[in-house]
C-alpha positions in Angstrom: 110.3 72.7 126.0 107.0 70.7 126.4 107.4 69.8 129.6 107.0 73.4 130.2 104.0 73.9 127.9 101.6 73.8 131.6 103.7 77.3 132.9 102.4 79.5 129.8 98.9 80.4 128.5 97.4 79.2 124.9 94.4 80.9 124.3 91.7 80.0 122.0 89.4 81.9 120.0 85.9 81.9 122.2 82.5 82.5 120.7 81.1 86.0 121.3 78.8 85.9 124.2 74.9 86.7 123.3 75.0 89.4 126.7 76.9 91.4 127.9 78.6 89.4 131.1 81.6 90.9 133.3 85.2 89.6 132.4 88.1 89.6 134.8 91.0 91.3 133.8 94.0 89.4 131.5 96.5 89.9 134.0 95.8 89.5 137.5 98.2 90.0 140.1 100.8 90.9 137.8 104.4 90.7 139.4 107.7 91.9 138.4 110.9 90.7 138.9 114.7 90.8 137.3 114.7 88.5 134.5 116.7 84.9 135.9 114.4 82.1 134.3 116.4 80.1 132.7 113.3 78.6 130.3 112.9 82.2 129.5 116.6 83.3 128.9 116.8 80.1 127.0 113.5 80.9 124.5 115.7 84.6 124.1 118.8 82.6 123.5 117.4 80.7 120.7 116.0 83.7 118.9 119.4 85.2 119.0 119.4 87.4 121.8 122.5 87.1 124.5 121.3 87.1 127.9 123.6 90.1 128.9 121.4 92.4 126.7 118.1 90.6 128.1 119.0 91.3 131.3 119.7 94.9 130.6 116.6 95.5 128.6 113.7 93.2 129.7 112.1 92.0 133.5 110.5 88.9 134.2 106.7 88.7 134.8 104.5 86.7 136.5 100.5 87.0 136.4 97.7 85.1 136.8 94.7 84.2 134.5 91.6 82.9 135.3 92.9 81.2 138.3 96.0 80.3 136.5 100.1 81.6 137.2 102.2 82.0 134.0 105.0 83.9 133.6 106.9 85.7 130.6 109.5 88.5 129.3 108.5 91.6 130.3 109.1 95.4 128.4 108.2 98.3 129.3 106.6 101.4 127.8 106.9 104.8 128.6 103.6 104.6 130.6 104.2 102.1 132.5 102.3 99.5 130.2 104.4 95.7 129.4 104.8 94.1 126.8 105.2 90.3 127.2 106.3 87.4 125.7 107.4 83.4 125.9 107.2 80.7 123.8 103.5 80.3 123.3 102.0 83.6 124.3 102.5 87.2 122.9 100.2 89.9 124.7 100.6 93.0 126.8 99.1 94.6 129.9 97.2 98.2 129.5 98.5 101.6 129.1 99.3 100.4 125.6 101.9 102.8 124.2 105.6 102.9 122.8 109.0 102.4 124.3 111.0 105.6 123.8 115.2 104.6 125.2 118.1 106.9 124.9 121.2 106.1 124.3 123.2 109.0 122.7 126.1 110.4 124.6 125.5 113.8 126.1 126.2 116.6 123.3 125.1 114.3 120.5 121.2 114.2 121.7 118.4 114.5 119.1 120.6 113.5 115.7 119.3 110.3 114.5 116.8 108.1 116.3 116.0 104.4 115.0 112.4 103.0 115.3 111.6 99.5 115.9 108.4 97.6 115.4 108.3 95.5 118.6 111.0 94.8 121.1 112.8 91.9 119.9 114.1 93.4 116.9 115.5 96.2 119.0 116.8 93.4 121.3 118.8 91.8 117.8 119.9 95.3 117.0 122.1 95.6 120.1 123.0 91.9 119.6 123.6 92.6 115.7 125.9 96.2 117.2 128.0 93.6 120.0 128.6 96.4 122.4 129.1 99.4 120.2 127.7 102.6 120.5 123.8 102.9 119.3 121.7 106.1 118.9 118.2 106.8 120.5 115.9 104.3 120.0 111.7 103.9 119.5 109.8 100.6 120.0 106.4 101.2 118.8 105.2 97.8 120.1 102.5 97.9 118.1 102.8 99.7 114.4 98.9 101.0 115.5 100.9 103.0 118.1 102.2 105.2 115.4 100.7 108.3 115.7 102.1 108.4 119.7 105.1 108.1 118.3 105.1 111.2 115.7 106.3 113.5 118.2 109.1 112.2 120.1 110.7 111.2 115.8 110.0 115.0 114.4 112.2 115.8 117.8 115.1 113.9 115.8 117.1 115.8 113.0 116.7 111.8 111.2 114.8 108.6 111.4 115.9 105.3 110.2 112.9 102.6 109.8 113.8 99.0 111.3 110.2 97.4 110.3 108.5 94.4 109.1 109.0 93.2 105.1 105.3 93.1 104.9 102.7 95.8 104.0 101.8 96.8 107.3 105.5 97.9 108.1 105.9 99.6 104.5 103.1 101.1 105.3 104.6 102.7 108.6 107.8 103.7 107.0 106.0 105.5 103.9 103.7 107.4 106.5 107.1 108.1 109.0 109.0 109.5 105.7 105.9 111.7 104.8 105.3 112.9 108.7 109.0 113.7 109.4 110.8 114.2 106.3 114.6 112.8 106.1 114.1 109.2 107.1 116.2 105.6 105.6 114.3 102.5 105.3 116.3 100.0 106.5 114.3 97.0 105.9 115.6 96.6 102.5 119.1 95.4 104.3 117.7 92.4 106.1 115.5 90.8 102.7 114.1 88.1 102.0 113.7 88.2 105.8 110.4 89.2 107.6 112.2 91.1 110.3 115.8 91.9 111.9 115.0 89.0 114.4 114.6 86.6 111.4 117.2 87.9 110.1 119.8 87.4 113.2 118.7 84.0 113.7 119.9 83.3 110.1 122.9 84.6 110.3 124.3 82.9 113.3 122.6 79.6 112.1 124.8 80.4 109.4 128.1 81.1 111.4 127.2 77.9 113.1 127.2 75.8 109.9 130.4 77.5 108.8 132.2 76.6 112.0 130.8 73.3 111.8 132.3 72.7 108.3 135.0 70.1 108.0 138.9 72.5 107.5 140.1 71.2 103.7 143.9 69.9 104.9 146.7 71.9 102.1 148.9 70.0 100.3 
């Protein structure tokens, strides 16, 4: 993977300029493609994520920055914003705003929808579900993206909370349950584990370890 290091940004933390100066844009140039790099279906692979549902759910995106090309996963948002990701970057292009997919079958719209902080733990719930049926679905990409996403969850006769273990997502479920009423937290399911993504990659390092276990001969 470090020979690869060169293809993605690292930014550091610059000093605040004493005048106001122009700044070009983060993402110059930015082009979208179906997701094929194999260094980025690779990076999902290791997090758990099968490259069926990546290539489903996600694009690939190139852009350039100050002078630069990099490329990473791309999601979108329901304004047309991304949010993008590989190995050594996490960032997103402008309208900032959340992801809002449907997947109930016609006739069983508007039951239960399931909220999601950022898009790899939805990613790890279809891989966690292997194909079966799943209901609407809300990636807020941000928890700060919250009060977008009010609306489109009192539209749903239930929520169920797929957040961080950490205050920020308790936070977000507490103010979900007080803003629309019958709500499950569903973070409690996936402890002592951050998030559903940490949480996947444990339990098929697990399955892994098991299968790799020696067989005890009978008899």
């Amino acid at each position: 993977m470090k020979g690869i290091e060169g293809h993605f940004p690292v930014f550091t933390p610059a000093a605040a300029p004493r005048k106001a100066v122009a700044t070009p844009p983060a993402f110059e140039e930015l082009r979208v493609s179906p997701l094929r790099s194999t260094v980025l279906l690779d990076y999902l692979a290791k997090r758990g994520i099968p490259s069926g549902i990546a290539l489903e759910e996600c694009v690939e995106v190139h852009y350039r920055t100050r002078g630069k090309w990099y490329f990473g996963i791309g999601f979108r948002n329901r304004k047309g914003g991304m949010e993008i990701r590989n190995p050594y970057f996490k960032g997103s292009t402008s309208p900032k705003d959340i992801t809002h997919l449907r997947h109930a079958p016609k006739g069983n719209e508007r039951t239960a929808v399931l909220v999601f902080e950022g898009f790899m733990d939805y990613l790890s719930y279809l891989a966690l579900k292997q194909g079966q049926p799943v209901p609407d679905c809300v990636v807020l990409n941000s928890v700060g993206n919250l009060p977008g996403a009010l609306d489109v969850l009192k539209g749903y006769g239930h929520v169920c909370c797929f957040l961080d273990n950490d205050d920020a997502g308790r936070r977000t479920t507490e103010e979900i349950r007080r803003r629309c009423g019958s709500v499950t937290d569903k973070a409690v399911h996936y402890l002592p584990h951050k998030d559903l993504n940490e949480f996947l990659q444990h339990r098929l390092k697990k399955t892994v370890e098991t299968c790799a276990e020696p067989k005890q001969e009978s008899g």
